[in-house]
Each structure stands twice: as C-alpha cells, then as structure tokens.
C-alpha positions in Angstrom: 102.3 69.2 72.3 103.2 70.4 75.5 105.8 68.3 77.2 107.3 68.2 80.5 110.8 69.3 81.2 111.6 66.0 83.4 110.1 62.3 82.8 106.2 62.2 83.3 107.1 59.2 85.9 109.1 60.8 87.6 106.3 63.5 88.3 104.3 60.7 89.5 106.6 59.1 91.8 107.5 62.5 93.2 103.4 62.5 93.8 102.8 59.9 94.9 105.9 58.7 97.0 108.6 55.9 97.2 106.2 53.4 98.9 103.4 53.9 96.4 102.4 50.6 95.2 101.2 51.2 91.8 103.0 51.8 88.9 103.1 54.3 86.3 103.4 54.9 82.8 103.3 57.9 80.6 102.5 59.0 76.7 106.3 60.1 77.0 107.8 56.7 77.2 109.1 57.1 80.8 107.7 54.6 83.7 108.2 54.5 87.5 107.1 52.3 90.3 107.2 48.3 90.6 106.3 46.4 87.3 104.7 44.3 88.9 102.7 46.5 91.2 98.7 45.0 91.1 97.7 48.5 90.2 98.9 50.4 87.2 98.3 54.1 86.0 98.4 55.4 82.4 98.9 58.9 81.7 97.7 59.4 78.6 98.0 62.8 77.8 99.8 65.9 78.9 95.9 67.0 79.5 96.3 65.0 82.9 99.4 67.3 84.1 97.1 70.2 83.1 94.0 69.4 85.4 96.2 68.4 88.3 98.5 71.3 88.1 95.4 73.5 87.8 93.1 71.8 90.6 95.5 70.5 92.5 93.9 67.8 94.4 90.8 65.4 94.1 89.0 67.5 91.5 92.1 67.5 89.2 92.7 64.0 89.2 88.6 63.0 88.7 88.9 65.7 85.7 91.8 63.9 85.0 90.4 60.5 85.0 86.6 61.4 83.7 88.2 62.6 80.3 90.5 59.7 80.1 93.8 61.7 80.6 94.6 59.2 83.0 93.4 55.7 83.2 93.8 52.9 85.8 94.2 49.2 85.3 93.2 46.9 87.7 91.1 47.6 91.0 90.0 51.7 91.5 89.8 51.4 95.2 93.6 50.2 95.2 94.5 52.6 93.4 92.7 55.8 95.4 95.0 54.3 98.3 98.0 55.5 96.6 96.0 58.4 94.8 93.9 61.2 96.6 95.8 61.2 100.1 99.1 61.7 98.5 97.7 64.0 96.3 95.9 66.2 98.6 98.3 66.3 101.2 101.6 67.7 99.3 103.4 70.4 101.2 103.7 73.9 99.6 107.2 72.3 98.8 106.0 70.0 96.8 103.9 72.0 94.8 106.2 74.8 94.3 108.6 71.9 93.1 106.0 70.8 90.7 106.1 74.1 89.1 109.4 74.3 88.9 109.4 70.8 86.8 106.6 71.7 84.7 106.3 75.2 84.1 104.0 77.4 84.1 102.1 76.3 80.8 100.5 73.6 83.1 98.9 76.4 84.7 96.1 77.1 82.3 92.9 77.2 82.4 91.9 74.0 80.8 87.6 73.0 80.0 86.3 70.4 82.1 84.9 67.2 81.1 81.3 67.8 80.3 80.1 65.5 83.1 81.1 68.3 85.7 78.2 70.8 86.8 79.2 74.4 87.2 80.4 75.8 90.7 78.6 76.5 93.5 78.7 80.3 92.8 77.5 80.1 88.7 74.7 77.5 89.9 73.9 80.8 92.4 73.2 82.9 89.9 70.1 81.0 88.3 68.4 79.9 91.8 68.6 79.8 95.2 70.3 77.5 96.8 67.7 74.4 98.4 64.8 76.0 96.3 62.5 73.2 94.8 63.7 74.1 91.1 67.6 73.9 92.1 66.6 70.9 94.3 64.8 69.3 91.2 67.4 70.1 89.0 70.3 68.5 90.9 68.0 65.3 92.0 67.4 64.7 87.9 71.0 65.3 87.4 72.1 62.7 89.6 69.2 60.1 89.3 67.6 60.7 86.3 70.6 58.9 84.3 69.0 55.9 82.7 67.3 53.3 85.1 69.1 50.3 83.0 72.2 51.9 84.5 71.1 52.1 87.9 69.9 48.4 87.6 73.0 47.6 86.5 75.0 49.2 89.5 72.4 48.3 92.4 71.1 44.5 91.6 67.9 43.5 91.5 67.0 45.3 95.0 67.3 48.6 93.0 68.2 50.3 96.8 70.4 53.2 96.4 71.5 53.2 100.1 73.3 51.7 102.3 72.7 48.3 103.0 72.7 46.7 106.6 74.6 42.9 106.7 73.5 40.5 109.0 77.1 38.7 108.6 80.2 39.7 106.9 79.5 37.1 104.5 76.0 38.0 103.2 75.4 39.3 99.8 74.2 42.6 98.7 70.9 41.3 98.0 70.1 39.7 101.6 71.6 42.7 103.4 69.2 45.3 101.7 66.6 43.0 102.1 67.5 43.3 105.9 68.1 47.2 106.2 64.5 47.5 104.9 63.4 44.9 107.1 65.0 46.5 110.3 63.8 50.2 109.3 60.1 48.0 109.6 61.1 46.5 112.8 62.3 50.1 113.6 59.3 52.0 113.2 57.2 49.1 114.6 55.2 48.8 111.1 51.7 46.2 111.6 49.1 45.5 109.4 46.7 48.6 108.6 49.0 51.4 109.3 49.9 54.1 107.3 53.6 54.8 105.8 54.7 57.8 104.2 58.1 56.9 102.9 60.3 60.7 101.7 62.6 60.7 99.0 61.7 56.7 98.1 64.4 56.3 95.1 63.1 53.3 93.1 60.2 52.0 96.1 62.4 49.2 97.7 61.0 50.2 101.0 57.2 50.9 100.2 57.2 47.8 98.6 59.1 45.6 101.1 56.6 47.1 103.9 53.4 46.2 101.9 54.1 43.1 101.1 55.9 42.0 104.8 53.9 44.1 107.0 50.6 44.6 105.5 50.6 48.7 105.5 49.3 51.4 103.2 52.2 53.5 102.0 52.7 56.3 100.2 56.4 56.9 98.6 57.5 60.9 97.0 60.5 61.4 94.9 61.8 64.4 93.3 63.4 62.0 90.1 61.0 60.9 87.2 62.9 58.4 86.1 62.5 56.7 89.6 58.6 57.6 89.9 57.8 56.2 86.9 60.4 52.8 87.3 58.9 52.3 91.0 55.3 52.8 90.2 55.3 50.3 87.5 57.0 48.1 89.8 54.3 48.3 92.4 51.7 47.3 89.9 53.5 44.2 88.7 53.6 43.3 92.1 50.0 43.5 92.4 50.2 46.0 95.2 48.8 49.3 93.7 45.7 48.9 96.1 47.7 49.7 99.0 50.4 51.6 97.9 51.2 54.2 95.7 54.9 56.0 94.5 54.2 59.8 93.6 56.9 62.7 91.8 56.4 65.1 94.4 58.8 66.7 96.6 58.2 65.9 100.2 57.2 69.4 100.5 54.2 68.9 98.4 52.8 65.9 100.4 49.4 67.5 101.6 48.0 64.2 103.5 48.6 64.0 107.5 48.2 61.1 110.1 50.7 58.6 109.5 51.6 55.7 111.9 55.4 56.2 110.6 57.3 58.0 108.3 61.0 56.5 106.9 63.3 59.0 105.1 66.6 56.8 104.2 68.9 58.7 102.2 67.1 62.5 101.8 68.8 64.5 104.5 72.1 65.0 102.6 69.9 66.2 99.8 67.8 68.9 101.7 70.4 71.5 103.1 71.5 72.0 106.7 69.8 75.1 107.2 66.3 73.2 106.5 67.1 70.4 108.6 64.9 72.0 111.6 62.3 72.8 108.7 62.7 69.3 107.7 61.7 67.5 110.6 59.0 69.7 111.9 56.9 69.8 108.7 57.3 65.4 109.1 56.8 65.7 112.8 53.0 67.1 112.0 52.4 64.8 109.3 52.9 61.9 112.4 49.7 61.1 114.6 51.1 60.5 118.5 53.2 57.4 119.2 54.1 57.8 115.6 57.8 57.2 114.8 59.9 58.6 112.1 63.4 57.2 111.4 66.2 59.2 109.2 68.9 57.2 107.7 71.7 59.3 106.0 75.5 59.8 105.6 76.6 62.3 108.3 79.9 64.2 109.0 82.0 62.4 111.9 82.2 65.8 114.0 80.4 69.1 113.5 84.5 70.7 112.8 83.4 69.1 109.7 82.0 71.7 106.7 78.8 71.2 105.9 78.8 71.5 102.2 80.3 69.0 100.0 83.1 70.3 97.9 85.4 69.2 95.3 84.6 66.2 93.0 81.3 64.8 95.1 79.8 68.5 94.5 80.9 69.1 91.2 80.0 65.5 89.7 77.8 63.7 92.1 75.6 65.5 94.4 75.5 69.1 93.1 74.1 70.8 96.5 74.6 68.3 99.1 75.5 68.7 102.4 75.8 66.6 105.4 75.5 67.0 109.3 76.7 65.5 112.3 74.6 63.2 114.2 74.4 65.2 116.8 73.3 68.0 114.3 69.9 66.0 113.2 69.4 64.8 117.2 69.1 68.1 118.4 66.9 69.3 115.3 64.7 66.3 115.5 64.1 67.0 119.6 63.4 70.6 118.4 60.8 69.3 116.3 58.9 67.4 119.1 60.4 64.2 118.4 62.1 62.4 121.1 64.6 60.3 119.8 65.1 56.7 121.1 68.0 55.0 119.3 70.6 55.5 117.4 72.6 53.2 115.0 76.0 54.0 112.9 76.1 51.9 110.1 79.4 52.9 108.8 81.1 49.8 108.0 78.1 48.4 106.8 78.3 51.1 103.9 81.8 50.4 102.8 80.4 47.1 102.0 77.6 48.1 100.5 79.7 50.0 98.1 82.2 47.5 97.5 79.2 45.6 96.3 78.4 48.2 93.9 81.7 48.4 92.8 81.4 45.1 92.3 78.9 45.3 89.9 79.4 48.1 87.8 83.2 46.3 86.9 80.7 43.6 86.2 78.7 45.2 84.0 80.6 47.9 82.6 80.6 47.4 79.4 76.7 47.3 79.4 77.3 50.4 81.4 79.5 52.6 78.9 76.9 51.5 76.1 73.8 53.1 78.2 75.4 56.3 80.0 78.6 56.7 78.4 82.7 56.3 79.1 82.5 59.8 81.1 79.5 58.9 82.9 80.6 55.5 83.9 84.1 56.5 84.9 82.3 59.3 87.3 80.9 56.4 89.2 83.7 54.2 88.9 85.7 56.7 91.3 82.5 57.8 93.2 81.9 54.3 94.3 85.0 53.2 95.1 86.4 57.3 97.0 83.4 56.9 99.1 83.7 53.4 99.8 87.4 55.0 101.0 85.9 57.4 103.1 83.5 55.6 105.3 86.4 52.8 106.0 88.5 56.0 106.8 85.6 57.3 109.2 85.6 60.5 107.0 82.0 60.0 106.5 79.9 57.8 108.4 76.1 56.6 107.9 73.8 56.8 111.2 70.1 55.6 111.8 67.8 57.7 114.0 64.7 56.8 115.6 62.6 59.9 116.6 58.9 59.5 118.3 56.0 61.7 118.4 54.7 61.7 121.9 51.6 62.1 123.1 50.4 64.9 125.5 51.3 62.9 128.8 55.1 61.8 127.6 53.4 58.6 126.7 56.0 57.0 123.4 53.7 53.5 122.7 57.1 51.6 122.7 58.4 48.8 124.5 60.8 50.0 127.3 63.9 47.9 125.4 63.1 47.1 122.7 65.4 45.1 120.4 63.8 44.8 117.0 63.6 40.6 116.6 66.9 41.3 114.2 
C-alpha cells in the first residue's frame, strides 16, 4: 500500500490551512484540525493523495470524493468553504512541497471514477463539438438518469432551474411556482396565444401557462426521459388539448407564429458560437410584438472562458458553456430582437440550490438506491460547489426580455411595465 512519508493530516492541514475549520482524519491513524470542528473529512484511502496529486485542484478532489477516497461528514457546502479555494489556490511552493512529502509515486496516472465523461479532446474525436448527436448525447447523459431521482432532488415542481423567491422565507415550491409565473407576466401570456417553450426539462412551464393563462403551448426537449415524464404529466392534468411536450431538438421545431417563446435554462447547453444562430432561428419563429425571454446561468464578465472546465465539464454538463450577459444582449439585438429588461437572479439561485441540497440529504438514501453511491455523490458536490459560486458571484443567473418589433418600431408593450409581481 502506498503510504505517505509524513502524517496524512498533516498533508491536509498544510492544504488546507491553520484557520480551516474542519477536521481531518486519515486511514493512517493520524488527525488534524479541531475535534470539534462541525465539518469532518475522512480520507480513506491513499487513492485520495493520488487524484489530488495528479489533478491538482477541483477535479482531483471530486475524483477524490466520487470514488469515496475521501468522504465528508456533516454539511457539503461547509465543507467546500474550507475545500476548493484552498485547494485551487496553492502557490507553486506548496505544491513543490507536496511532492517533496509525498513522492513521486502519487504522481501516477490513476482511472477515474466511472461517472466521469472523457475530455473534451477524446469526446472530439467521435463528433463535432454542438452537433445534434454530441448535443443529444450529453443532454441524456445529464438528464436521462432516472426521473425518480430527479423527483427526489427537485420536489414536486420537478423545475430544474432556478427558482425566483418572493421572500427570503418562501419555500422551494412557492418560489418556482413564482419564476414560472413571472416568466408569464414577462412575456405578457393571455388566453388564446401560442407558446413555444425550448429545452422544457420535465413541462413545469407549459403546464403552469395552460392552466394560469389559458395558451396553447408547445414544449421540445432533447432528454427522453423528460419527454416522456412531462407528457404523461400533461395528460393527467387533462391538458393534452392544448398543449403538447415533444423529444425534438429546438432545431427540429418546423411550426412558426408564436405570440412568445420562453427558453429557461438552454443557452448554457447550446455553445457560444451558436448563440447568434440561436436567437435568429427563435426570432423568425415570433410573429411581431412577439416576446421571447432567455433565462440561463451567465459568466460575470466576458474575461471569463467560455467553456466549462474541470469537474462541471467532466461530470455535469459535458459541453457547456456560458456567456456574459452582455454576450446574449448583443446577440439577441443582432437577431432583430430589442431587448427590454433585464433581471439577475443570482441570489435567488443560491437558494434555489440550497433547497436542492436540501433535499437530496433528505432523500439520499432513496437516492443511492435509484442512481447509485457515485452518481449521488456527483450531485452532492454539484449542488452544493455551484450553490458556492453564485453566492461568490462566480457565476450568476440573468433573465432577458427580447421583442420582435414590428415594421414601424412599434413593441405592443406598456411603456413601464412592472409585471403585477
């Protein structure tokens, strides 16, 4: 068994700091930290000195944590607070004093847990990047888990984005309710108009519009699993006469002349370079005074890559990339959209997520039994790193309201309007 040549704690400390306030324990018998710190770290196996030493960083410790190298007891999010900054911001000192400590044989290449997808450059090699197949493959990867899990993780709302709270104190269930109710409002939804709704997840907002707002709509997703859970849905709700949930990417959607068009949570899916693609081809499906709004994560700055690297890529969102507000405005006006508002829901995401944190520690046994320990742990950090990130403003969630106008300049909106919510 490989062993270090110092204490396994004392690796950790060095790591993670003297202020750290978790505490550590290792398969070696040695311990650092406060005993009685609310967070405590297992290592588990010299397989956990291998991953980090090898991907230093936020990849090692998820490969780390996925295989159950290293485990955490008590709350994730605490944890990642003492965790991935340190981690990802030791000086070349540190590391070369890692190596020193360890040795080289930490070095090696070591397999990954099998819930990791290959690297951007192997998933090259069998299609181009943003092509439907890829697209399709890394939508079913990500979605196409097990609905029973999802239900598990999202509550009976089954919405897979972020949520919009009316008060700090509202549950998970109201505020969804509300963030499809405001998208409505948004998009100026009445009774006879037409919605096509892109990348629709499970239906939350077809069926909240035909029910509230009396419209026909039409919902497309790229995941099965989804298409099939939503439709059924929308039968036992006795709306299939006015709405319908297809598998079809948004590309595929041959009808034209809708009154609005929502896409909440497709853009960081899509690619930046068919962001201008994007919104022309749902600019022409619009008739004039039609409105489109885009809900989606978004980079802070445009300093920020577009591609998402590290752990999100490699176990979460094969592919994705995200843009900077600014980014989608311009490409949107581009499109012959004129956009009249803009929201950023950041906060508003970090509780939505500690709500679904919430709910898969709920559930997680439940969870385990229907995805499995790996799969469950990969959303255990996803959750709660991202709920890190939009707090941290490394990532932030923005609503934008685009217009079709008509020939004149004429928009068919109210000159302030405040959207009764």
């Amino acid at each position: 068994m490989n062993q270090a040549t110092i204490p396994v704690g004392e690796v950790f400390e060095r790591l993670l700091g003297p202020r750290a306030t978790v505490s550590i324990t290792a398969y070696d018998g040695s311990s650092s930290g406060p005993a009685d710190a609310p967070v405590a770290i297992q290592v588990r196996s010299p397989l956990a000195l291998d991953y980090l030493m090898s991907s230093p960083g936020d990849l090692g410790l998820a490969r780390a944590y996925v295989a159950g190298a290293l485990d955490v007891t008590g709350d994730l999010y605490t944890a990642l607070h003492a965790l991935a900054a340190q981690v990802d911001q030791l000086s070349p000192a540190d590391r070369l004093w890692l190596l020193r400590k360890l040795g080289p044989r930490h070095l090696r290449v070591v397999k990954p847990p099998a819930e990791e997808h290959p690297s951007r450059f192997r998933r090259g090699l069998t299609a181009l990047r943003h092509s439907k197949g890829r697209d399709s493959e890394a939508i079913a990867s990500h979605y196409d888990v097990s609905n029973r899990f999802y239900e598990l993780v999202l509550g009976p709302s089954m919405a897979y984005t972020c949520a919009v709270f009316p008060e700090a104190g509202s549950s998970l269930e109201e505020a969804q309710y509300h963030k499809f109710d405001l998208v409505c409002r948004k998009l100026g939804l009445q009774p006879g108009m037409k919605l096509l709704d892109v990348g629709c997840g499970w239906g939350g907002m077809v069926a909240h519009a035909v029910r509230h707002y009396g419209v026909e709509a039409l919902g497309v997703t790229l995941s099965r699993e989804q298409a099939q859970w939503a439709q059924k849905n929308i039968v036992a709700l006795g709306l299939a006469d006015r709405a319908e949930i297809r598998h079809l990417d948004y590309r595929d959607v041959t009808e034209t002349g809708f009154d609005a068009i929502s896409s909440i949570g497709l853009t960081e899916h899509i690619g930046a370079r068919n962001v201008p693609g994007y919104f022309r081809f749902l600019a022409e499906k619009l008739k004039p005074h039609g409105r489109l709004l885009n809900h989606c994560i978004t980079n802070p700055d445009t300093s920020v890559a577009h591609r998402s690297r590290g752990f999100i890529d490699r176990y979460v969102f094969p592919d994705g990339e995200l843009e900077a507000p600014g980014e989608l405005m311009t490409a949107m006006h581009d499109a012959g959209l004129e956009v009249r508002h803009s929201e950023n829901l950041r906060e508003h995401y970090a509780l939505t997520l500690a709500g679904w944190c919430a709910n898969l520690d709920e559930h997680w046994d439940e969870a385990v039994s229907e995805a499995g320990a790996g799969r469950s742990r990969v959303w255990a950090l996803y959750l709660a790193a991202c709920r890190l990130a939009f707090e941290r403003r490394e990532i932030e969630l923005h609503q934008i309201l685009g217009v079709r106008t008509d020939r004149e300049g004429g928009m068919g909106m109210p000159l302030r309007p405040d959207w009764g919510v």
